[in-house]
N, C-alpha and C positions, 0 to 999 in steps of 0.2 A: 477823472482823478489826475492831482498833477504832483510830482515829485520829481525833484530834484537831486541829483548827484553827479559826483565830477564825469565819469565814463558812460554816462548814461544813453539809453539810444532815441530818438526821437519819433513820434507814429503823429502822423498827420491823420484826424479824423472830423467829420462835416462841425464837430463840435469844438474844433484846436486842434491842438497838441497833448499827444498821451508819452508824459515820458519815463519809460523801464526799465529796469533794471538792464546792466551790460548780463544777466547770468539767465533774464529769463528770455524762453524763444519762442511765448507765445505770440500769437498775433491780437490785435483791441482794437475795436469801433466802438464809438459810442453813437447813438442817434436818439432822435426824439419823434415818436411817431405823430400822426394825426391831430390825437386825442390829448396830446399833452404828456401823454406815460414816455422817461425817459428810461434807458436799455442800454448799459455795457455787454458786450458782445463777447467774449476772449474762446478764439481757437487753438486747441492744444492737442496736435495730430496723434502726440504719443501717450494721452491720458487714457488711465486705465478705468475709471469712471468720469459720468457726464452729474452736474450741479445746475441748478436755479433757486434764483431768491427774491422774494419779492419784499420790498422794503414798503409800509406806509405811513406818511407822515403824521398819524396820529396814533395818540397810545391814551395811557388810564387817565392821563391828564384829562385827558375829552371827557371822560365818564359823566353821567348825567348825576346828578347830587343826591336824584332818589334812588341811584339803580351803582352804588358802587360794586367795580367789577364788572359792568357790561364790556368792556373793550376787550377785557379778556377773554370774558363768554363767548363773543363774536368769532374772536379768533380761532377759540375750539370746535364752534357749528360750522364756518369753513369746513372744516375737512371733512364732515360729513356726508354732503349730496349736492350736486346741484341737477338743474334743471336738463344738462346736456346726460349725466350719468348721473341718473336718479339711485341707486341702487346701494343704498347704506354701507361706509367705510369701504365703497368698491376701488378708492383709490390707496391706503390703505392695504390690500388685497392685492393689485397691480403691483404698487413698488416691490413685495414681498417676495412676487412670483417673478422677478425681475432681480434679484441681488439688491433692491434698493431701501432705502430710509427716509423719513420727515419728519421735521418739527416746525416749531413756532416759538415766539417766547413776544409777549407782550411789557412794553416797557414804557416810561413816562410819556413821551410823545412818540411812540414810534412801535410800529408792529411789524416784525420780519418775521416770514412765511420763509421756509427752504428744504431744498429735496437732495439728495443725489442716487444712483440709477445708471444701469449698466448704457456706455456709451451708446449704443444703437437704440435703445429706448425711449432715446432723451426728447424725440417731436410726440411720440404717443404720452412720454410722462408728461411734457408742454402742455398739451391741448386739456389735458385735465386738470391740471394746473391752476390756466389762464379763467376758465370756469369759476372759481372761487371770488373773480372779481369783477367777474359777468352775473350769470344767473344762478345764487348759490337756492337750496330748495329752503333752508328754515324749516324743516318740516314741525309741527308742534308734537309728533310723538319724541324726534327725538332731542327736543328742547327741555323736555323734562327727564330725559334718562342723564342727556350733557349737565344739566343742572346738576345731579348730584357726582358728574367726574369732577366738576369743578371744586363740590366742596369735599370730596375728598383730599383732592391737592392742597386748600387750606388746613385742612387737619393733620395734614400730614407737616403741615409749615409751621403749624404750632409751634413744633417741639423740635424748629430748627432756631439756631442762635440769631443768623445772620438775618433772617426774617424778622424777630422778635424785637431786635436791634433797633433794626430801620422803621417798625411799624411802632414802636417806643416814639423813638424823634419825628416819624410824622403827626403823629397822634399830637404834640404838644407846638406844631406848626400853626402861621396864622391859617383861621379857613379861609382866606379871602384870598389865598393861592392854593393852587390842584395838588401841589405838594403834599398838602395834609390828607389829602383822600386814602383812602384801605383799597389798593388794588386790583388783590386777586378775585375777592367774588364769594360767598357765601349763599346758602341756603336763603337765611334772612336777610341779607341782603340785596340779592336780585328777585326776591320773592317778598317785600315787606307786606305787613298786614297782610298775607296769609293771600294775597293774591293767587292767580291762574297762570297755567303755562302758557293761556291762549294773550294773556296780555304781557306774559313776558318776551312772548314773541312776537308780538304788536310794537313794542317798544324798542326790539333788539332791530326788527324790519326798519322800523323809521331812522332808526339810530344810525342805519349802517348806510341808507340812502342820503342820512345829512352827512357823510362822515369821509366815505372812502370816491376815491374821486380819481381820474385818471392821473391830473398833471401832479398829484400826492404822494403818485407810485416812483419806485425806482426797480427796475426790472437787472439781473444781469443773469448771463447765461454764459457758463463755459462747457464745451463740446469738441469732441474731435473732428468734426462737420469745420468746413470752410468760412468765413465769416461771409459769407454771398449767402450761404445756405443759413448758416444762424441768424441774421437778416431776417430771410423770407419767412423764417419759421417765429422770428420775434412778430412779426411785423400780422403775418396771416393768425396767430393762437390770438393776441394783446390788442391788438387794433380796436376787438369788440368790447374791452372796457369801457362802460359810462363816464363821459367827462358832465357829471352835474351842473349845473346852475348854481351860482355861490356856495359853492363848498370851497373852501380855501384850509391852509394851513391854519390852524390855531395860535392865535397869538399871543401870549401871556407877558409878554414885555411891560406894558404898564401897568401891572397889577403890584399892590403891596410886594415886598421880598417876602419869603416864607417865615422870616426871622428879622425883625427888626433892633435896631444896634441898642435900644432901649433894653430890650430883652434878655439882652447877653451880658455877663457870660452865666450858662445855665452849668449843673452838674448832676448827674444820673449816677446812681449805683444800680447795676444791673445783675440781678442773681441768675447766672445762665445754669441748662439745660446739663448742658456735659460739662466735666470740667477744665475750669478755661481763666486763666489769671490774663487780664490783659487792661490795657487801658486806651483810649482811644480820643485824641483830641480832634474835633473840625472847627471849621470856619468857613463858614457863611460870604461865597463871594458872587459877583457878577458875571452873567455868563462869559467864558472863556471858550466857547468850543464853535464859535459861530467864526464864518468865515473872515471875520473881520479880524483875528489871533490864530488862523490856520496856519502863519507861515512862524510865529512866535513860537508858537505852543506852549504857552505860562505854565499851564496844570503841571505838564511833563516835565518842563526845566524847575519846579518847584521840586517837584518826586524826586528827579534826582541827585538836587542838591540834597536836599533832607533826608534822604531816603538810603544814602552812599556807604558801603561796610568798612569802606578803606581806610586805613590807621588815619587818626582825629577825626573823624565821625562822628553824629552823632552816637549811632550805636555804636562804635569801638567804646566810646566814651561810657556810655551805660554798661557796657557787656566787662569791661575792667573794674567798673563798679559793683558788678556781682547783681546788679536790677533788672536786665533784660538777657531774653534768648533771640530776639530778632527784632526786626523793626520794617514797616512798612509805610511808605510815603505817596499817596496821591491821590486823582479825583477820587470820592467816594461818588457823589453825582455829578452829574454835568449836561447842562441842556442849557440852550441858545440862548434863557435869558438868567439861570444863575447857574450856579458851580457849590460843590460842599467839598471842599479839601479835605485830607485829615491825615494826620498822623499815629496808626496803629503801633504799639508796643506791646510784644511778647515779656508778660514781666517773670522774673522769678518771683517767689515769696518773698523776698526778701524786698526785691523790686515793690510788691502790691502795698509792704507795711511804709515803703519808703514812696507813694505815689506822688507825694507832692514835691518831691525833689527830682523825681524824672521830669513831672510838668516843668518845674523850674530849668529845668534842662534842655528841653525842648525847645524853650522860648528862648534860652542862650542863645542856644542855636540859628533859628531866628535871626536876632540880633547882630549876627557875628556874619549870617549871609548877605543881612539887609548892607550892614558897612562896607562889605566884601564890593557889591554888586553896586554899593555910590561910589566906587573909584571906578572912572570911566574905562583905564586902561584894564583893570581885572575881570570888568564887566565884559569888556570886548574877547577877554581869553577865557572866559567862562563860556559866552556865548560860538567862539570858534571852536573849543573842543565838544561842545555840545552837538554841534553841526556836523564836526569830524565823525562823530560817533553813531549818528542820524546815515551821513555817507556809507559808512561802512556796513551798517547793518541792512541799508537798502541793495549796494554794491553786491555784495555776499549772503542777500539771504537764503534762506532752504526753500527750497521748494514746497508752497503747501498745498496739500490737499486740496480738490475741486471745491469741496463743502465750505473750507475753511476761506477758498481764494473768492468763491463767490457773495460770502456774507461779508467780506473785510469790505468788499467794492460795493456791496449795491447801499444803503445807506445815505 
């Protein structure tokens, strides 16, 4: 990871230069083992809990067309068993009897695994860990009990907005991008025509052999341990990940856009759940989050033009107009080969009878940045205060949490 700011300190590691904040005192290596799996390292002698996380470069996108939701599924059988510690939710059980915690969350291309656990734990939490991406068991008893945690967390997402939202606009996506796929996983869908757990576990086996792959992973581990010792311990638990034969990242770049410009502009009335007056504009753009606008950051310098409270604002603008109570500007998605901007507004009633004069306002807005941002000299003190602001927050940040520090970085 590289960032930039004016007082910032410099770490030489076999991979560059890692450069950190003047305010933090950890120490950072990053390395790449054997097998391809790359590993930020961060020692922190006075942390009161130890973090790992494993990031892999594929997510729902991957999903096979017949089995929507296997990535997810995967993801939950993980933490079940493997081969090294056979013995159902035994890790689970460890973290427990340890002060510790886990999760996962499975997302368009990317699946992060992560723990945290009391510092002296942290090689015995490793070593069980590293298992989930060695020799996990699939067992098929408990293929079919995770089957139905998975569709209770759909049911339970029914009758959430933000879910109903997004599976609204993917639903009406082209299929000839993964964007349109239903994620999380259902009964009838990982189960269609009434199939077996023996073939859902036939399917989930192969799946994860084509799927997950050493040089996919991103490992990072921070600990109170020395970075020689987190090292030894990345390097002896992770080494024994499988680097397959053609498994690569997923590449979705020359497929249709999920939305072509023919298509647009659509509009949704959406009757939600609890009550909720809002209106929610996006836009369909080209991936912006690929290293190639790492150092620009469009998504963000949009958000914050658009997104800004300060008197002439958009929202000052609406909120003097008695139509909105807030306003929210930025990526809604974003992955390496498109992006969906949007702009949320909190409307009042008054706001929701008046929605096509917010639209209309919205795009002022718009308008008013676009001219802003063709004057080269505004453009240039748009983009220095942007930067200032970038400084400062990196210069001065808080210190976060192990759990927090280790999923910002592994990714």
């Amino acid at each position: 990871m590289l960032m930039l700011a004016g007082a910032a300190q410099s770490v030489v590691t076999a991979q560059g230069p890692i450069v950190k904040s003047p305010s933090d005192n950890r120490d950072y290596r990053a390395i790449t083992l054997d097998n391809g799996l790359k590993a930020m390292l961060i020692s922190d002698p006075t942390a009161v809990a130890a973090s790992a996380a494993v990031d892999v470069h594929v997510g729902a996108f991957h999903d096979p067309e017949d089995r929507p939701g296997l990535a997810h599924f995967c993801e939950h059988m993980l933490f079940l068993s493997t081969q090294k510690y056979p013995v159902e939710n035994e890790y689970f059980k460890f973290l427990s009897q340890h002060g510790g915690h886990a999760n996962a969350y499975t997302a368009s291309t990317h699946t992060n695994f992560f723990f945290e656990i009391q510092p002296d734990q942290l090689e015995r939490t490793l070593d069980r860990f590293a298992q989930f991406f060695i020799a996990p068991s699939f067992s098929e008893d408990a293929v079919d009990r995770e089957l139905h945690a998975v569709a209770s967390e759909h049911s339970k997402n029914l009758q959430n907005d933000a879910w109903r939202k997004r599976q609204l606009l993917k639903s009406f996506a082209n299929p000839a991008h993964p964007y349109h796929k239903f994620s999380t996983g259902s009964v009838e869908t990982l189960l269609p025509d009434n199939s077996s757990a023996k073939v859902l576990r036939e399917r989930l086996v192969a799946w994860y052999n084509q799927s997950y792959s050493a040089p996919l992973m991103a490992l990072t581990i921070s600990g109170k341990q020395n970075l020689s010792t987190l090292e030894e311990w990345a390097v002896s638990k992770f080494s024994a990940v499988p680097r397959r034969a053609n498994v690569t990242v997923p590449d979705y770049s020359q497929l249709p856009r999920p939305y072509a410009d023919h298509e647009l502009p659509r509009a949704y009335d959406f009757k939600p759940v609890k009550q909720e007056q809002s209106l929610t504009l996006q836009w369909p753009l080209q991936g912006l989050v690929s290293k190639d606008h790492l150092a620009e950051k469009p998504l963000k310098a949009l958000g914050f033009l658009l997104g800004g409270e300060a008197k002439g604002s958009l929202l000052a603008l609406l909120i003097e107009k008695g139509w909105a109570e807030g306003l929210v500007a930025g990526a809604g998605d974003a992955e390496d080969d498109y992006s969906i901007f949007e702009v949320r507004v909190a409307c009042t009633p008054l706001g929701m009878e008046k929605w096509d004069h917010v639209v209309s306002h919205v795009f002022g807005a718009i308008r008013a940045m676009k001219k802003g941002l063709g004057n080269a000299a505004e453009a240039a003190r748009i983009g220095a205060m942007l930067q200032h602001v970038d400084e400062l927050n990196f210069d001065y940040k808080e210190n976060p949490n192990p759990i927090t520090l280790t999923l910002t970085l592994t990714p």
